[in-house]
C-alpha positions in Angstrom: 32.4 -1.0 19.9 31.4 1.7 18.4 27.4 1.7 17.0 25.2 3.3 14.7 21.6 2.5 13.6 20.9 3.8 10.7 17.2 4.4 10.5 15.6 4.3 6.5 13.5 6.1 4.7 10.4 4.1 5.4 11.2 3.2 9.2 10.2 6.6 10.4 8.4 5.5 13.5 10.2 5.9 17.0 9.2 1.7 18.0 11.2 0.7 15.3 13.2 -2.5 16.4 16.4 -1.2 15.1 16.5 1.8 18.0 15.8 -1.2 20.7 19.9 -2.0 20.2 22.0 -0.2 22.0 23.5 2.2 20.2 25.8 5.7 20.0 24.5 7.3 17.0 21.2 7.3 14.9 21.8 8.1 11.2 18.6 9.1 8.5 20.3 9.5 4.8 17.8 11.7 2.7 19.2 10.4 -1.0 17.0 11.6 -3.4 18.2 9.6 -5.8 15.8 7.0 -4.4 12.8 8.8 -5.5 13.6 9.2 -8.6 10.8 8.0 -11.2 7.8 7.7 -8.8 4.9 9.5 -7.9 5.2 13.1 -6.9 3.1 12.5 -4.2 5.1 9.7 -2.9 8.2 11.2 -3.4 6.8 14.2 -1.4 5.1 12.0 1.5 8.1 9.9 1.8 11.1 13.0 1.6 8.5 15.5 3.9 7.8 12.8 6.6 11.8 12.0 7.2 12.8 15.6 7.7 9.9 15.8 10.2 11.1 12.5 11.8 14.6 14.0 11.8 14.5 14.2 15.7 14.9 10.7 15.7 18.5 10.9 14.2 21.7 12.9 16.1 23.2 12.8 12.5 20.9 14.1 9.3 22.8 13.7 5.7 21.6 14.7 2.8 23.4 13.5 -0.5 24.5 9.8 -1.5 23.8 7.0 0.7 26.7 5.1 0.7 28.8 8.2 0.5 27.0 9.9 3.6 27.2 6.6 5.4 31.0 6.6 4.8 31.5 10.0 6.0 29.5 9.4 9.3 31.4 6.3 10.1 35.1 8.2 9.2 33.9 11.1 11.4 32.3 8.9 14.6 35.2 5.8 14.1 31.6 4.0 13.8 32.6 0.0 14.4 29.1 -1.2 13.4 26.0 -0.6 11.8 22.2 -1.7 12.6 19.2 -1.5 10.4 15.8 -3.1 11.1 15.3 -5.3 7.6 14.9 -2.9 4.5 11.8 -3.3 3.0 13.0 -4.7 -1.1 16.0 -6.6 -2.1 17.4 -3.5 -3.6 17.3 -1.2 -0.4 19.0 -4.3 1.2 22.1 -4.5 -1.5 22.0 -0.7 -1.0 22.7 -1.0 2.9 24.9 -4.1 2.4 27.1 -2.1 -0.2 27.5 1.1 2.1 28.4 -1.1 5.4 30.8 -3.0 2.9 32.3 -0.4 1.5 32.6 1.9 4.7 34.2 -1.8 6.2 32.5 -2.2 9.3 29.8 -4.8 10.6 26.3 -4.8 9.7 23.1 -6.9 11.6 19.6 -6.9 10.5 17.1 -6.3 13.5 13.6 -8.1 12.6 11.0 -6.0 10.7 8.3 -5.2 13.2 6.3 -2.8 11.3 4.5 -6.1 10.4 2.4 -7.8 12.2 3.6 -11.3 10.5 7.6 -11.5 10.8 9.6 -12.8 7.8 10.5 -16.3 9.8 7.0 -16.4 11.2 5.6 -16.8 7.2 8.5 -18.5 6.0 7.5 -21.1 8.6 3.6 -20.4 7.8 4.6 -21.5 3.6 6.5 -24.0 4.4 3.9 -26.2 6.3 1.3 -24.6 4.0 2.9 -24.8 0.7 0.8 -22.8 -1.6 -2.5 -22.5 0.5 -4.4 -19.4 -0.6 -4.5 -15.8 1.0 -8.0 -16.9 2.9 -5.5 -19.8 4.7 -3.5 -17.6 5.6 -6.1 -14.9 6.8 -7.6 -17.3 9.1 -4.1 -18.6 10.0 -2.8 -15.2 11.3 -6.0 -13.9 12.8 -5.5 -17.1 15.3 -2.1 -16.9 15.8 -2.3 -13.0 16.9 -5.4 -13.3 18.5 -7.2 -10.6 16.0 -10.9 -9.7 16.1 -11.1 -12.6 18.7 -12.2 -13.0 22.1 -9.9 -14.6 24.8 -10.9 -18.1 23.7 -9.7 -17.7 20.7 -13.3 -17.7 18.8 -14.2 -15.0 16.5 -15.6 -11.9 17.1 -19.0 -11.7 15.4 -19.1 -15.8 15.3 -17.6 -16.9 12.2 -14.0 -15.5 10.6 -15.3 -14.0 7.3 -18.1 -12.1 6.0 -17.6 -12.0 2.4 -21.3 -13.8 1.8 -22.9 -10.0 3.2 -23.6 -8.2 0.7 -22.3 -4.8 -0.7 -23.6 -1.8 -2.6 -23.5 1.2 -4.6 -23.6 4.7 -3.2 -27.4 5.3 -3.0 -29.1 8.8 -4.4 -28.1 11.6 -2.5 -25.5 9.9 0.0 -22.6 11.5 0.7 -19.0 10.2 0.8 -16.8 12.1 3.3 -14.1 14.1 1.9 -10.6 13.2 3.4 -9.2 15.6 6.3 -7.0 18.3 5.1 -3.5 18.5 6.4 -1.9 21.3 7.3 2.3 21.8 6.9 4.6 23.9 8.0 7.0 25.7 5.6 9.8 22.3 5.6 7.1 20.3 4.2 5.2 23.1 1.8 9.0 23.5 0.4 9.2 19.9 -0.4 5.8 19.9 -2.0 6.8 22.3 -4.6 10.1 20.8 -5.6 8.8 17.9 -6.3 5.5 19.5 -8.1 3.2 17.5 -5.7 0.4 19.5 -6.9 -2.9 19.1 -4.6 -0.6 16.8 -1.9 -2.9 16.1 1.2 -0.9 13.0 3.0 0.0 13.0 6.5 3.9 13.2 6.9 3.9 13.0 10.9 2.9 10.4 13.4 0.6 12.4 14.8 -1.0 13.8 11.3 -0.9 10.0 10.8 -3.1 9.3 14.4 -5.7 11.6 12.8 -5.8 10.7 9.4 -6.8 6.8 10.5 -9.1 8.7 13.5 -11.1 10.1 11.0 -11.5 7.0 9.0 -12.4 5.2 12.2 -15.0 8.1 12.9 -16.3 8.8 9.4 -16.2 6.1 7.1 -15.6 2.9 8.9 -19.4 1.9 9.8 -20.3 2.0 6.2 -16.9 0.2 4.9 -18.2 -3.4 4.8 -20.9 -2.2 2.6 -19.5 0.5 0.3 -15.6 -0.9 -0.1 -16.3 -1.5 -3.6 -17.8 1.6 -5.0 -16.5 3.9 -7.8 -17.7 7.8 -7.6 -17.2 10.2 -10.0 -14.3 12.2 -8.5 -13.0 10.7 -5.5 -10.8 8.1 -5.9 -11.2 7.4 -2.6 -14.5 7.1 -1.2 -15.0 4.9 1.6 -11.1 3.5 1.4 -9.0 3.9 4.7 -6.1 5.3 2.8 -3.3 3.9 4.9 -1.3 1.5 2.8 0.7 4.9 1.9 0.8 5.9 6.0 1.6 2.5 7.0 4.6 2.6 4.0 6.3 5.1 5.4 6.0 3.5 8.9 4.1 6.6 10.6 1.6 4.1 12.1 2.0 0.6 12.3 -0.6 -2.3 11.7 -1.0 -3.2 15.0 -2.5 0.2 16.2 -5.3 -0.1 13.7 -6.0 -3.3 14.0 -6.9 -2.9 18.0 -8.4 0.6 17.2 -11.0 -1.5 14.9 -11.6 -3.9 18.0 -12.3 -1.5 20.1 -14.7 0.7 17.4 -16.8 -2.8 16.6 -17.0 -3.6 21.1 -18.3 0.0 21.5 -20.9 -0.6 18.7 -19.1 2.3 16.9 -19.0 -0.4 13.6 -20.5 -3.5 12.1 -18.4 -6.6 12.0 -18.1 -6.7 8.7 -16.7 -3.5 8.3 -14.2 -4.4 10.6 -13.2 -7.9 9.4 -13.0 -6.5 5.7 -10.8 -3.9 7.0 -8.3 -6.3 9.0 -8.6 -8.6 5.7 -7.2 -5.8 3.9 -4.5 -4.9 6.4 -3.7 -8.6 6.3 -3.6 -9.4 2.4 -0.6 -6.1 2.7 1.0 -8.7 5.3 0.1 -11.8 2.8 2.1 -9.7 -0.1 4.8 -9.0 1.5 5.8 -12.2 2.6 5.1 -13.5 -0.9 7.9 -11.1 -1.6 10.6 -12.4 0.4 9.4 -16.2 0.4 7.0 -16.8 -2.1 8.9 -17.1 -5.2 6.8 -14.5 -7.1 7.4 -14.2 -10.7 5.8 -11.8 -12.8 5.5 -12.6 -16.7 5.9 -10.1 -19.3 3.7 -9.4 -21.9 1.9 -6.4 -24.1 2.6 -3.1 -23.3 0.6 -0.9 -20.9 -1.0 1.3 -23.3 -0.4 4.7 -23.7 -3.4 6.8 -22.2 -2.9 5.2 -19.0 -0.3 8.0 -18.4 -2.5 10.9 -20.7 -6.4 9.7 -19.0 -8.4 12.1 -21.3 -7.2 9.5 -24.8 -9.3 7.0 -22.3 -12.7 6.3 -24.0 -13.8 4.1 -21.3 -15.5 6.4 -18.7 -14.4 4.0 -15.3 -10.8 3.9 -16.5 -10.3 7.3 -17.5 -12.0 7.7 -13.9 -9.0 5.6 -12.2 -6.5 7.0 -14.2 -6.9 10.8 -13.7 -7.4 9.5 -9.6 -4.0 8.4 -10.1 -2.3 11.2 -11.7 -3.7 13.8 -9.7 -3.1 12.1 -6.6 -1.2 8.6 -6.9 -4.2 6.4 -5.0 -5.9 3.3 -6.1 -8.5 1.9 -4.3 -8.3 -1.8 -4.1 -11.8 -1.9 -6.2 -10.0 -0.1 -8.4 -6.8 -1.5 -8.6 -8.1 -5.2 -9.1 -11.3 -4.8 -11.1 -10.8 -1.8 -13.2 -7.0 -1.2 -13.4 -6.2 -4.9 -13.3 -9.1 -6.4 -15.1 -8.4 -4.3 -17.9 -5.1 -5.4 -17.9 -5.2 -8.7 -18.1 -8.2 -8.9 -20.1 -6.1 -7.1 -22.7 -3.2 -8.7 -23.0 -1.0 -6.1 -20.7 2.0 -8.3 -19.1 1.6 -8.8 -15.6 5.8 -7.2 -15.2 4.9 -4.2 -17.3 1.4 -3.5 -15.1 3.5 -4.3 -11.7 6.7 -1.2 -13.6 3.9 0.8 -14.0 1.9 0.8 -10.9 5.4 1.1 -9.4 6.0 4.5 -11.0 2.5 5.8 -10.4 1.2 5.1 -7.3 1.7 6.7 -4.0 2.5 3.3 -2.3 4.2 1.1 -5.3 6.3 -0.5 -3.2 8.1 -3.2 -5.1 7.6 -5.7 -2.3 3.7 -4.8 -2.6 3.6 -4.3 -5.9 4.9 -7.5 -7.2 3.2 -9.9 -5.2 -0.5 -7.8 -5.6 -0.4 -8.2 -9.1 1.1 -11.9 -9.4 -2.1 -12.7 -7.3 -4.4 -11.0 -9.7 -2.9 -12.3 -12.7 -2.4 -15.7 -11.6 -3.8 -16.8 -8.2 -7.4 -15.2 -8.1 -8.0 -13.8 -11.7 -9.3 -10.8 -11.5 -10.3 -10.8 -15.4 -14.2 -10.5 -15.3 -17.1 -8.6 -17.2 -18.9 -4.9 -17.0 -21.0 -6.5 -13.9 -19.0 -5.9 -11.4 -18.1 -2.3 -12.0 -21.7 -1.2 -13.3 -22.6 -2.6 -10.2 -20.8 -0.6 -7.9 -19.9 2.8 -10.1 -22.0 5.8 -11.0 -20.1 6.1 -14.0 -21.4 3.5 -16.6 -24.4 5.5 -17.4 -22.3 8.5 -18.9 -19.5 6.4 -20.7 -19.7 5.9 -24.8 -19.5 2.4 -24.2 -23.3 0.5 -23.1 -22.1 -1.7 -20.5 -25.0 -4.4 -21.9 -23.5 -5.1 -24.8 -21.3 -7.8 -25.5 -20.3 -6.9 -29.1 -20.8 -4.7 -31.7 -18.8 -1.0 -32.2 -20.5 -0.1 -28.9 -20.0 -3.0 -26.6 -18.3 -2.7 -23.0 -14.7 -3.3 -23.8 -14.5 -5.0 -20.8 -17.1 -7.2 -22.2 -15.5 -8.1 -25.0 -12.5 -8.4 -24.1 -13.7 -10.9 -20.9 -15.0 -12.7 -24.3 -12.1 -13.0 -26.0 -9.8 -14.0 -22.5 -12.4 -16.4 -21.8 -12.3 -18.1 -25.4 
């Protein structure tokens, strides 16, 4: 029996489980019909990183999926196909509709670009019901044995360390600027088609080892602290950055969870940099199985008003600060994506399915299975709606907006303020 795996646009590591079959022919499809409508930054990271991955295939196509996979299986009298799990329902239907149409088998290999398996949280919701991300934080940190010793007990003594406190950036501190990356004339071609203006993503595995190696070396010690803060131009400030890398599957959780274990052992971070850190890489995990077994629904509701796609109609001075972050390079910190982005949001009367469209559209890594869940549990699990306190808090860009961030009414109040009001009532 003849056999193909086919290997997906965002399954462009070589330990995918999908090349552990055995197998005759690897096939990578580059339909650009799939990035249609989405960030030119993601459509750049995503269409650059598969034709440097496309030594992994012995058959690159470019054109229509299902077309291409037709041809390669006419050409190779293919008897079956193999793909690890697509990542949405809809990339699933697409596969199912090519192997269907082409009329040969298809089998799903599990998805282990995750660290919790599909099964493995059906199982975990089914005895949990609808326990709370924290649960299942705890619940998956034991049964991986992460940021634990052999016993099983925590590293650090106790599994969270949300009670520390955080901070703003303090006078003259610096945030370190992301490393540039560097691409060869393939990748700079890309770039330009899509009018990825100011791209800097890695689009290798080993741009992708350096981009998280200079997080680890850079900005890791000072995470725990600093996570939340907001700086006037850098929307990314002491984030990692990797939801996009880990997306396209150029690294894979499990790598930077044990690089963080082994930066906190050799005193190179605090522990609750490194357990905020895992938290995060594990909420990703948390989302994704909401997505397949959750039953996430996302209401509609109010429009998402206009200047979020033209920033400089923003009068408020943190969201026009998120928003041009996101149009110049498609990245929202999760500060920003819960208690500026989504605060506003919800505060406002935005529907939770037109945020989820839009974030979608203009982010770097809207991927639907992420997207959906992320702002279900914003809207309706842990409300994220909240005052000016948080955000003048952490932000050095309060003291320069129109707005006083004091005021709870009036012509000059917060609109975050009085909106909170308003939810609240």
């Amino acid at each position: 029996m003849a056999t193909t795996v086919i290997v997906l646009e965002d399954q462009l590591n070589p330990s995918v489980s999908s090349l552990g079959v055995k197998h005759d022919h690897v096939l990578m499809v580059e339909d650009r019909q799939l990035f249609r409508g989405v960030h030119p930054h993601r459509a750049a990271l995503r269409l650059a990183a598969m034709r440097q991955a496309a030594g992994m295939a012995t058959d690159y196509r470019r054109g229509d999926f299902g077309a291409c996979v037709a041809e390669h299986v006419s050409e190779h009298g293919i008897d079956r196909l193999v793909v690890m799990q697509p990542s949405t329902r809809p990339a699933q239907a697409r596969v199912e509709a090519a192997a269907s149409a082409a009329g040969v088998e298809l089998s799903f290999t599990d998805d282990n670009l995750f660290l919790c398996s599909r099964q493995e949280f059906a199982a975990w919701r089914d005895r949990n019901k609808n326990a709370p991300f924290d649960v299942f934080c705890r619940d998956m940190r034991e049964a991986h044995n992460l940021l634990a010793n052999k016993r099983g007990q925590p590293l650090g003594g106790r599994w969270e360390f949300n009670t520390l406190a955080r901070r703003g950036l303090k006078r003259g501190e610096k945030v370190p600027l992301l490393p540039v990356m560097y691409y060869d004339d393939g990748t700079q071609a890309v770039v330009r088609d899509v009018g990825a203006f100011g791209f800097n993503w890695p689009v290798t595995v080993q741009q992708a080892r350096l981009w998280v190696q200079d997080f680890m070396t850079k900005k890791l010690s000072k995470f725990g602290v600093c996570q939340n803060i907001l700086v006037r131009g850098n929307p990314f400030a002491f984030e990692p950055a990797v939801f996009p890398v880990l997306d396209a599957g150029l690294v894979r959780p499990v790598d930077l969870v044990r690089a963080v274990e082994a930066a906190y052992k050799r005193g190179f971070a605090p522990i609750n940099s490194v357990e905020f850190f895992v938290r995060r890489l594990l909420f990703r995990e948390f989302c994704n199985g909401l997505y397949w077994h959750g039953g996430v629904s996302v209401p509609s509701g109010g429009p998402v008003p206009g200047f979020f796609s033209v920033p400089a109609e923003c009068g408020l001075e943190c969201l026009r600060h998120v928003l041009e972050g996101v149009q110049s390079t498609g990245y929202l910190s999760s500060f920003s994506r819960s208690h500026v982005l989504t605060n506003y949001c919800v505060t406002h009367g935005v529907g939770a399915k037109e945020l989820a469209s839009w974030l979608a559209a203009n982010t770097v890594d809207g991927s639907e299975w992420f997207v959906e869940p992320s702002v279900f549990v914003d809207y309706r699990v842990d409300c994220v709606a909240s005052d000016s306190s948080v955000i003048s808090k952490y932000s050095d860009v309060c003291q320069k907006c129109r707005y006083d961030h004091r005021l709870v009414s009036g012509e000059n109040a917060c609109p975050f303020n009085t909106g909170f009001k308003e939810f609240s009532d």
